[in-house]
Each structure stands twice: as structure tokens, then as C-alpha cells.
C-alpha positions as YAML, in Angstrom:
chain: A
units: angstrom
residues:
- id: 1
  name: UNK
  ca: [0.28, -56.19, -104.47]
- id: 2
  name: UNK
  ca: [-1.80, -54.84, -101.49]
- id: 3
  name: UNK
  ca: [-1.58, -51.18, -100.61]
- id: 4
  name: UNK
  ca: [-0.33, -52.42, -97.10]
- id: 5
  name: UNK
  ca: [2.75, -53.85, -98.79]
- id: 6
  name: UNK
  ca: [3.35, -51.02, -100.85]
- id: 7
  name: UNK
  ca: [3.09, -48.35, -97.86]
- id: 8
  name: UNK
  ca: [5.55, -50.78, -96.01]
- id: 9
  name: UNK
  ca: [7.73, -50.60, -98.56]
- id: 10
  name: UNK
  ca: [7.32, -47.42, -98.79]
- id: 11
  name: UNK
  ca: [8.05, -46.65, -95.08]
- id: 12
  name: UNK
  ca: [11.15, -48.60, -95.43]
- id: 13
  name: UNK
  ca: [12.35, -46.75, -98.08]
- id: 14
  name: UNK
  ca: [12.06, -43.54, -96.36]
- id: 15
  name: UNK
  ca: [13.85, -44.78, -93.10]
- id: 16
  name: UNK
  ca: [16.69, -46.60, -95.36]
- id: 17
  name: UNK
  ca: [16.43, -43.02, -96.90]
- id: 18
  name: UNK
  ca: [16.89, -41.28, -93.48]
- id: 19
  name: UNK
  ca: [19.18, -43.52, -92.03]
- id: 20
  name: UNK
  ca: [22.08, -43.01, -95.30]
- id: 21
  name: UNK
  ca: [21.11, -39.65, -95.01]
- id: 22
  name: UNK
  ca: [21.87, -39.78, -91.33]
- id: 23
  name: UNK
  ca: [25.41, -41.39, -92.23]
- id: 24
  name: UNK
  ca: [26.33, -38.89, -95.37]
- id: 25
  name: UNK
  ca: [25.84, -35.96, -92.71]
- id: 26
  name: UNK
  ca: [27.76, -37.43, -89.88]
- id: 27
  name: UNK
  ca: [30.43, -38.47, -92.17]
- id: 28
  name: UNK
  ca: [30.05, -34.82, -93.83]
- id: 29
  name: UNK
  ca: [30.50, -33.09, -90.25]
- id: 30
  name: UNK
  ca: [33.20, -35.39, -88.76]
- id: 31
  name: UNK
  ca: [35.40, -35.74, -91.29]
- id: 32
  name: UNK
  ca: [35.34, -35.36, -94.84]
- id: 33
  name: UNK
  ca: [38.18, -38.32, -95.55]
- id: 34
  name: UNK
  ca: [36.20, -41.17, -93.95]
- id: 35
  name: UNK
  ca: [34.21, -40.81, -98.11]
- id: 36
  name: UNK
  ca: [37.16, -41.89, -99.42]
- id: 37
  name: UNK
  ca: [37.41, -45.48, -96.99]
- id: 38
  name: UNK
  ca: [37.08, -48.54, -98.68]
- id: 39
  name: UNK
  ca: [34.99, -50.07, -95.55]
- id: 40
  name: UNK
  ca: [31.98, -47.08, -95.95]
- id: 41
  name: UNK
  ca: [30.42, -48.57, -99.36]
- id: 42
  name: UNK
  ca: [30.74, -52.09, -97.46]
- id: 43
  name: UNK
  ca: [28.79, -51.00, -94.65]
- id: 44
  name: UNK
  ca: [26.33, -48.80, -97.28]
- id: 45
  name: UNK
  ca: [26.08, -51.55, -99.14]
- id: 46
  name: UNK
  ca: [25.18, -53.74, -96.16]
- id: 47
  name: UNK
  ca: [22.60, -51.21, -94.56]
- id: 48
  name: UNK
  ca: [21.06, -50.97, -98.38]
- id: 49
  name: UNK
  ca: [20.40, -55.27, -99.21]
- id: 50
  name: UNK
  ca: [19.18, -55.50, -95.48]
- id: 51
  name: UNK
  ca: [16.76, -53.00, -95.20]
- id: 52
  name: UNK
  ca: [15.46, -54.66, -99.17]
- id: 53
  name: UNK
  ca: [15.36, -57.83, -97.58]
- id: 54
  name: UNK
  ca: [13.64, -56.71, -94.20]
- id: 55
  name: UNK
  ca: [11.03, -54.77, -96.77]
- id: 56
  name: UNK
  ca: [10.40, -58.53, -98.59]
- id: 57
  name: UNK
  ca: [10.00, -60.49, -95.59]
- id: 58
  name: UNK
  ca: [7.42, -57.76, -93.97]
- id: 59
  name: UNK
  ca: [5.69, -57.87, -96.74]
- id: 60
  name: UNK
  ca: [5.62, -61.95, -96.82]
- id: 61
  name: UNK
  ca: [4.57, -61.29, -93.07]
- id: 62
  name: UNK
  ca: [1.69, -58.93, -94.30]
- id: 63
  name: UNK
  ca: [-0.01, -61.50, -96.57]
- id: 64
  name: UNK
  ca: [0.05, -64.49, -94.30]
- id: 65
  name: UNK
  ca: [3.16, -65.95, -95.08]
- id: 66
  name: UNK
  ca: [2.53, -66.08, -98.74]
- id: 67
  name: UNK
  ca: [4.14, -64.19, -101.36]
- id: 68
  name: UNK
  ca: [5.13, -64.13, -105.05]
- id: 69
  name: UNK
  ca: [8.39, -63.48, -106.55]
- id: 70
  name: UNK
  ca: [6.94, -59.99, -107.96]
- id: 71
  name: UNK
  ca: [5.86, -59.55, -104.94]
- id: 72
  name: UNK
  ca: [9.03, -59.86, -102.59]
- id: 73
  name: UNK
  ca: [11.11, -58.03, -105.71]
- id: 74
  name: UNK
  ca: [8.51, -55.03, -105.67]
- id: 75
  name: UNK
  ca: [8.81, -54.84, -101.85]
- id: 76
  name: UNK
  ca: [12.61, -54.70, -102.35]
- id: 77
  name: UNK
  ca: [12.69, -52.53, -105.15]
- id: 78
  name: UNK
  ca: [10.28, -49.97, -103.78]
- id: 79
  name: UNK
  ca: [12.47, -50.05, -100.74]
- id: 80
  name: UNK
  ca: [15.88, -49.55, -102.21]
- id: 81
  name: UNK
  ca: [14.82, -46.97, -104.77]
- id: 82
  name: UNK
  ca: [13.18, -44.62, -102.53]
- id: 83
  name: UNK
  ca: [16.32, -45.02, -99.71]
- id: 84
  name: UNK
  ca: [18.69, -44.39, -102.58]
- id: 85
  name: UNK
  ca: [16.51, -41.68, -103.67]
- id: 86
  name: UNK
  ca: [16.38, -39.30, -100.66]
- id: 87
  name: UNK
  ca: [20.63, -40.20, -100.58]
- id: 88
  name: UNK
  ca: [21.53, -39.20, -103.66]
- id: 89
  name: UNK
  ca: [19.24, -35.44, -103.91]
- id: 90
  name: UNK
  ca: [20.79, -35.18, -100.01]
- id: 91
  name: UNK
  ca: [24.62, -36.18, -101.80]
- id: 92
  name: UNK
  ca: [23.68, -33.68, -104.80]
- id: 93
  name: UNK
  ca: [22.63, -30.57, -102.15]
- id: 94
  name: UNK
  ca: [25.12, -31.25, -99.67]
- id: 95
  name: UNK
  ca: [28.36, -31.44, -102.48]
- id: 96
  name: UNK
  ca: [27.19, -29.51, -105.62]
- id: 97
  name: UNK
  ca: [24.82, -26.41, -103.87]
- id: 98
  name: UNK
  ca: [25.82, -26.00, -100.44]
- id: 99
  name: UNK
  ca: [29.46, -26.85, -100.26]
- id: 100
  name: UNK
  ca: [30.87, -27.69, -103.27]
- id: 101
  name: UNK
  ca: [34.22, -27.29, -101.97]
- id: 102
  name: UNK
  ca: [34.09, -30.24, -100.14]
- id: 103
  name: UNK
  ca: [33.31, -32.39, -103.35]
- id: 104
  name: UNK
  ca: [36.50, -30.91, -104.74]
- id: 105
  name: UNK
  ca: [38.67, -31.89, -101.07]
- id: 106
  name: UNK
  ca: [36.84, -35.61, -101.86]
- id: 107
  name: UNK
  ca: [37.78, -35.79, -104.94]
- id: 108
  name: UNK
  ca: [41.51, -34.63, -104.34]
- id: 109
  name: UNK
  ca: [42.11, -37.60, -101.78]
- id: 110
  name: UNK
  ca: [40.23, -40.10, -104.06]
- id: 111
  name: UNK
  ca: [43.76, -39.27, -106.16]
- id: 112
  name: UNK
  ca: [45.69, -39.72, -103.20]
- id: 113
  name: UNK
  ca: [44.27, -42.70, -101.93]
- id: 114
  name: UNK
  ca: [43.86, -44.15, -105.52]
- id: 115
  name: UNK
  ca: [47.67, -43.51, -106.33]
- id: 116
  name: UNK
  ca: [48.56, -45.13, -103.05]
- id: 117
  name: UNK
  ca: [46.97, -48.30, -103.99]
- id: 118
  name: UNK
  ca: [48.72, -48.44, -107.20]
- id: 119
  name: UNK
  ca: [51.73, -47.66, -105.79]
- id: 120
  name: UNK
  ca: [51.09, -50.99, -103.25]
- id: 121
  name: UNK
  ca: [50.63, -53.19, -106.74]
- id: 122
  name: UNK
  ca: [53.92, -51.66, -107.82]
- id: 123
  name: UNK
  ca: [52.20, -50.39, -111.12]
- id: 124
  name: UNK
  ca: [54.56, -48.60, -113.36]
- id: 125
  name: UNK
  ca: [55.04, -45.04, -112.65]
- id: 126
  name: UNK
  ca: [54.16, -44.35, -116.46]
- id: 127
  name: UNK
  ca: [50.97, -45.90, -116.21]
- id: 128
  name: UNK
  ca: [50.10, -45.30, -112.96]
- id: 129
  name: UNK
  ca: [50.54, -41.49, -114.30]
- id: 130
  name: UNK
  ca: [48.46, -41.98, -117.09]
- id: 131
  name: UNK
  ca: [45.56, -43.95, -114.66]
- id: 132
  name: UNK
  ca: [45.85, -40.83, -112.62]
- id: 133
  name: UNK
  ca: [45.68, -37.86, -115.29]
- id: 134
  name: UNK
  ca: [42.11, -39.70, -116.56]
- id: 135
  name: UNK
  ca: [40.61, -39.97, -112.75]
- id: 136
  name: UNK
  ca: [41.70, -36.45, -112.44]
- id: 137
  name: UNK
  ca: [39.45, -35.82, -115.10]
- id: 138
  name: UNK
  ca: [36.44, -36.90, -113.34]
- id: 139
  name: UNK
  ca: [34.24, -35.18, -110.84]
- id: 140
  name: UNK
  ca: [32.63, -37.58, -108.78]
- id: 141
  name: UNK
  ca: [30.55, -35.39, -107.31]
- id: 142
  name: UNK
  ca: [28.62, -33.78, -111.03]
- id: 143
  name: UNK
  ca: [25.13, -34.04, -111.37]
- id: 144
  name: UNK
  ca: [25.41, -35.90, -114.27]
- id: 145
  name: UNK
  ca: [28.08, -38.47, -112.57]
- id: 146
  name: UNK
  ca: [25.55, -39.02, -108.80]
- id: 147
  name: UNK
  ca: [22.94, -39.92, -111.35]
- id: 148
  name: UNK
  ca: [24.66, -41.94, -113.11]
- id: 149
  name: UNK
  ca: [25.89, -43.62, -109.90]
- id: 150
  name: UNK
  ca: [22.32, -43.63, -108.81]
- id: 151
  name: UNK
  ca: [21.38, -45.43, -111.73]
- id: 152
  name: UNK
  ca: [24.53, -48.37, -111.65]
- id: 153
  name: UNK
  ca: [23.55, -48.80, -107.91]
- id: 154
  name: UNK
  ca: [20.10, -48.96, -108.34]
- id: 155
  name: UNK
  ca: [20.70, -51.66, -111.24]
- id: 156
  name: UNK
  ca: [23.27, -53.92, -108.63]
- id: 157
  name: UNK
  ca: [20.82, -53.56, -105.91]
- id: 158
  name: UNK
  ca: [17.83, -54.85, -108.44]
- id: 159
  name: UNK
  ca: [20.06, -58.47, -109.39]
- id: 160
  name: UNK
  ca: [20.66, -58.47, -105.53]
- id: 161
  name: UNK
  ca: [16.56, -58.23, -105.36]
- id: 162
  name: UNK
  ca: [16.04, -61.00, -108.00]
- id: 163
  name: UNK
  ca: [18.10, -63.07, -105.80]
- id: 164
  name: UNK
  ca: [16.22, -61.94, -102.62]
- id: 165
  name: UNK
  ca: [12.75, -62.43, -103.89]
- id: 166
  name: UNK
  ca: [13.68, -65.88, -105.27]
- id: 167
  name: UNK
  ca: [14.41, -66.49, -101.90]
- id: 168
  name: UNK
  ca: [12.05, -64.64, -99.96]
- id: 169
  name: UNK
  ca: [9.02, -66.25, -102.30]
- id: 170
  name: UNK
  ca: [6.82, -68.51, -100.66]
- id: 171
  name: UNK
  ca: [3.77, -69.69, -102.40]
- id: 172
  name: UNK
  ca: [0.60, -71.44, -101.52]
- id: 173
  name: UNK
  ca: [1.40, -75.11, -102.75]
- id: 174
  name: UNK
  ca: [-2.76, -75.66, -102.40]
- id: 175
  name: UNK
  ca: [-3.99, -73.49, -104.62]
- id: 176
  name: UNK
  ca: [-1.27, -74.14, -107.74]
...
């Protein structure tokens, strides 16, 4: 892969990087319940694949059109990692040095919102109980629990990448 595809990848890691950053502090500063809306990792999720797939085509763009499946997965990859990244050290200062309170607030209404939803599917108030006592039990907002979260996402977004490069792929029929 040339270095120009790499450094565009690159660069469109650090403004996918930037740009979740962007939304974790307006969300932080605004209001602290819009974490726990089911609509946010749509939209993350969204913002995440497209900038990937923007990264693959560029990079098809930068070699004339051409481009191998390695190719248009590296340009994704290198993309997605690095935006993920710069989110998740920004999510681990922002919620476990400067205000860990605010993980614990998160993490309260995660049970609220959670039992509300079970309540909805008219789950049994034994087992919703039970269902609740084991979230209660996690901290979203660990170190060990936003890498490991780091980690899961970064594996979904990579089968997402397979499927973009597959599609993305374009190879010179003349020279095969």
C-alpha cells in the first residue's frame, strides 16, 4: 500500500477521531442522559462505517481507480482504529480521571433505563431483579471494561470492513 493511502487513512482516522471526540464532549456538557439513548450508538455507529468507507474509496481514488481487497480493508481499518482510538483515551480521561462522577450518574440511569425496558416486555419482577442486581455489578465506564469495548467494537467494525473492501475492490482485469 502506498504511503499516500496510508497518510489518508491516517488523516481520516484522526478527523473520525476528532469528530466522536467532538460528540462525547458536547454530549458530556449538554447533558449527561443523552449516553444512555438508544439512537447515539446508531448515529456513532453510522459516523464510524462511513468515514471507513470514505477512507476505502479515497484510497481507490488515490491509485487510479484500482485497488485490492487488502488494500480497501487496510484503508478502513487504519481509519476506524485510529478514530476509535483518540474516542476511547478521550472516554477513559473524561469518565475515569477528570470526572468520574459522571460515569457513576451514567451508569445509574443505564439501570433506570434498562429496568424500564424490561418492565415494557413485562419480564417477571423476579428476574427482572435478578437481570438488574448483575448490571449493577458492572461499571461501564472501568478501564478494563472501555478496553474491552474498544476491542468488541473494533472487531464489529473489522467484519463491517471485510464487507466494505469486498465491495470497494476494484482490480485491473488486464493485468490478471
Amino acid at each position: 500500500m502506498e504511503t499516500t493511502t496510508k497518510s489518508s487513512a491516517t488523516n481520516n482516522g484522526l478527523y473520525l477521531g476528532g469528530i466522536l471526540s467532538l460528540i462525547t464532549v458536547l454530549l458530556y456538557a449538554v447533558n449527561l442522559d443523552l449516553f444512555t439513548e438508544w439512537w447515539l450508538g446508531i448515529i456513532l455507529f453510522v459516523v464510524v462505517v462511513a468515514f471507513g468507507v470514505i477512507s476505502a474509496i479515497k484510497s481507490r481514488t488515490l491509485l487510479n481507480g484500482f485497488i485490492s481487497f487488502k488494500q480497501a480493508f487496510t484503508s478502513y481499518f487504519i481509519t476506524v482504529l485510529i478514530g476509535s482510538i483518540i474516542s476511547t483515551v478521550l472516554g477513559i480521561v473524561i469518565f475515569t480521571f477528570i470526572d468520574p462522577e459522571a460515569a457513576t450518574y451514567i451508569n445509574e440511569q443505564i439501570l433506570v433505563v434498562t429496568k424500564q425496558t424490561m418492565e415494557r416486555f413485562g419480564m417477571p419482577q423476579e428476574a427482572m431483579q435478578v437481570a438488574l442486581e448483575e448490571a449493577a455489578k458492572n461499571d461501564n465506564f472501568s478501564l478494563g471494561m472501555q478496553f474491552k469495548n474498544f476491542v468488541f467494537g473494533l472487531a464489529f467494525y473489522s467484519l463491517i470492513g471485510l464487507i466494505v473492501a469486498l465491495i470497494v475492490k476494484k482490480t485491473d482485469n488486464k493485468e490478471a
